[in-house]
C-alpha positions as CSV (number, residue, x, y, z in Angstrom):
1,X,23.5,-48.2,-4.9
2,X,27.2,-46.7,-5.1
3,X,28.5,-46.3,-8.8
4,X,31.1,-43.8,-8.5
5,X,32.5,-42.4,-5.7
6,X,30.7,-39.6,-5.9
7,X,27.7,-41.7,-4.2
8,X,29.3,-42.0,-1.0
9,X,28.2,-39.1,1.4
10,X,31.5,-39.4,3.1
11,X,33.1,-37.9,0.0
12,X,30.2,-35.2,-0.6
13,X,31.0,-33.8,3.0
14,X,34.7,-34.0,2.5
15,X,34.6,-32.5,-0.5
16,X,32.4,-29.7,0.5
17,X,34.6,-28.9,3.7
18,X,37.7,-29.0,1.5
19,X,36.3,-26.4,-0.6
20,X,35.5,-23.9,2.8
21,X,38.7,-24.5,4.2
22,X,40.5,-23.9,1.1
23,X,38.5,-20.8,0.4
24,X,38.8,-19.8,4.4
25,X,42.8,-20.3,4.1
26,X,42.7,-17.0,1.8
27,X,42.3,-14.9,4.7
28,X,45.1,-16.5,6.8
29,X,47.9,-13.8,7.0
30,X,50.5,-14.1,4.1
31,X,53.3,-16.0,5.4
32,X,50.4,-18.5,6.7
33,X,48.8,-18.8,3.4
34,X,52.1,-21.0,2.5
35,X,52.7,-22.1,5.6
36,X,49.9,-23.5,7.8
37,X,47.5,-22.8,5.3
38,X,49.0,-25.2,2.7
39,X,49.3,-27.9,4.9
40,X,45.8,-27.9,5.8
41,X,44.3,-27.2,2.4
42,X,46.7,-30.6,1.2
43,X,45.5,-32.6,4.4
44,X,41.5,-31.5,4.0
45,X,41.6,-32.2,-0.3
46,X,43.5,-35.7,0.9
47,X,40.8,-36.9,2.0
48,X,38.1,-36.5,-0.9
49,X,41.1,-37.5,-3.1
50,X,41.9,-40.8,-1.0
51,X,38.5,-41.9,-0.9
52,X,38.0,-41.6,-4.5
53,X,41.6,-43.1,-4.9
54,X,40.6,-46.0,-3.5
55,X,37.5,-46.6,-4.9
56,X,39.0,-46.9,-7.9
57,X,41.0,-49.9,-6.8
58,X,37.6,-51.6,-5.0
59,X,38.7,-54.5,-6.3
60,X,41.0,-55.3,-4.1
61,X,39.5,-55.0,-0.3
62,X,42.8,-54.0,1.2
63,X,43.8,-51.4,-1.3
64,X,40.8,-49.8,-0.8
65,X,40.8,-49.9,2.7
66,X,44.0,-48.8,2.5
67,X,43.2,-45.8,1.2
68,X,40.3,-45.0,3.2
69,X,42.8,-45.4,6.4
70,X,44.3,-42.6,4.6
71,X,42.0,-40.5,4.3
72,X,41.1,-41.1,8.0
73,X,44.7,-40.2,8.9
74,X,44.2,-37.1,6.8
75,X,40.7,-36.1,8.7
76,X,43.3,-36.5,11.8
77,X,45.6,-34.5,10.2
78,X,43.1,-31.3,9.6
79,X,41.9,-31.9,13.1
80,X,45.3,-30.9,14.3
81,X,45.8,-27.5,11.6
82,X,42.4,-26.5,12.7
83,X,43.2,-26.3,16.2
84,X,46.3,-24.6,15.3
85,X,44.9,-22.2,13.2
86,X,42.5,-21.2,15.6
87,X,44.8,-21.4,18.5
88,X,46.6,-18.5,16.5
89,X,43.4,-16.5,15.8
90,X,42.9,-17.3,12.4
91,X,39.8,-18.8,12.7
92,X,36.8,-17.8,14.5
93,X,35.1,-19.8,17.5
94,X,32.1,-20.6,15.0
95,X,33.7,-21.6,12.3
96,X,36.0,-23.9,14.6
97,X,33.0,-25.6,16.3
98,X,31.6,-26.3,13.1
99,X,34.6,-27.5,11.3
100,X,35.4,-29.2,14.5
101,X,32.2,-31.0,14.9
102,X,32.4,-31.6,10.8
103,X,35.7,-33.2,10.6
104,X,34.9,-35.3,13.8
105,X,32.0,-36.6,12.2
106,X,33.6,-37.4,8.7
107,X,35.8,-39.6,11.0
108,X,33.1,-41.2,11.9
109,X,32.1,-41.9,8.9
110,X,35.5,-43.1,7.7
111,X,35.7,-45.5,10.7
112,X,32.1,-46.9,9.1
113,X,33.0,-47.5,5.9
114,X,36.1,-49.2,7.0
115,X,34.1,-51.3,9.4
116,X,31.2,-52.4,7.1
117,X,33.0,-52.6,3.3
118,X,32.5,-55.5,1.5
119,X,34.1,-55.5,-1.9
120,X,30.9,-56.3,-3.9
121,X,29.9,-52.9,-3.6
């Protein structure tokens, strides 16, 4: 049973991975940190944000899909800083498989929920 937003594991992983890449960002060289940096740590916490954003307006079944087409524009969005960041060397092979393979799957996910919401949940 969903009773916050919280409850969807969408926005546990999201959440989670906005917290590494905001904590990975640190080590990006200075003039990155506000840079490239910024934009991905705004696109990755968009997404958590978005989600709960919209189920906060459930009510409506458009707002909230809405919103969770925003936060799937956002996991689009992190896709593209993450390639650029490790494209300049700023992250490691690993970590960009994971996050990779992460961020596709929490698009996934989005695609889902967008798919099968009903607005009695």
């Amino acid at each position: 049973m969903i009773r916050s937003f919280r409850d969807f594991r969408v926005y546990q992983a999201s959440y989670s991975l906005a917290l590494e890449v905001h904590k990975a960002t640190r080590t990006f060289p200075d003039f990155e940190k506000y840079e490239l940096g910024a934009q991905l740590r705004r696109a990755a916490v968009s997404i958590p944000a978005n989600i709960a954003e919209g189920y906060g307006k459930r009510r409506s079944t458009a707002d909230f899909k809405r919103f969770i087409g925003i936060a799937l524009g956002s996991c689009n969005e992190v896709q593209v800083y993450l390639d650029m960041a490790h494209d300049l060397g700023y992250v490691d092979q690993a970590l960009y498989q994971r996050w990779e393979q992460s961020y596709s799957k929490l698009g996934r996910q989005l695609h889902s929920l967008l798919d099968k919401w009903k607005s009695n949940i």
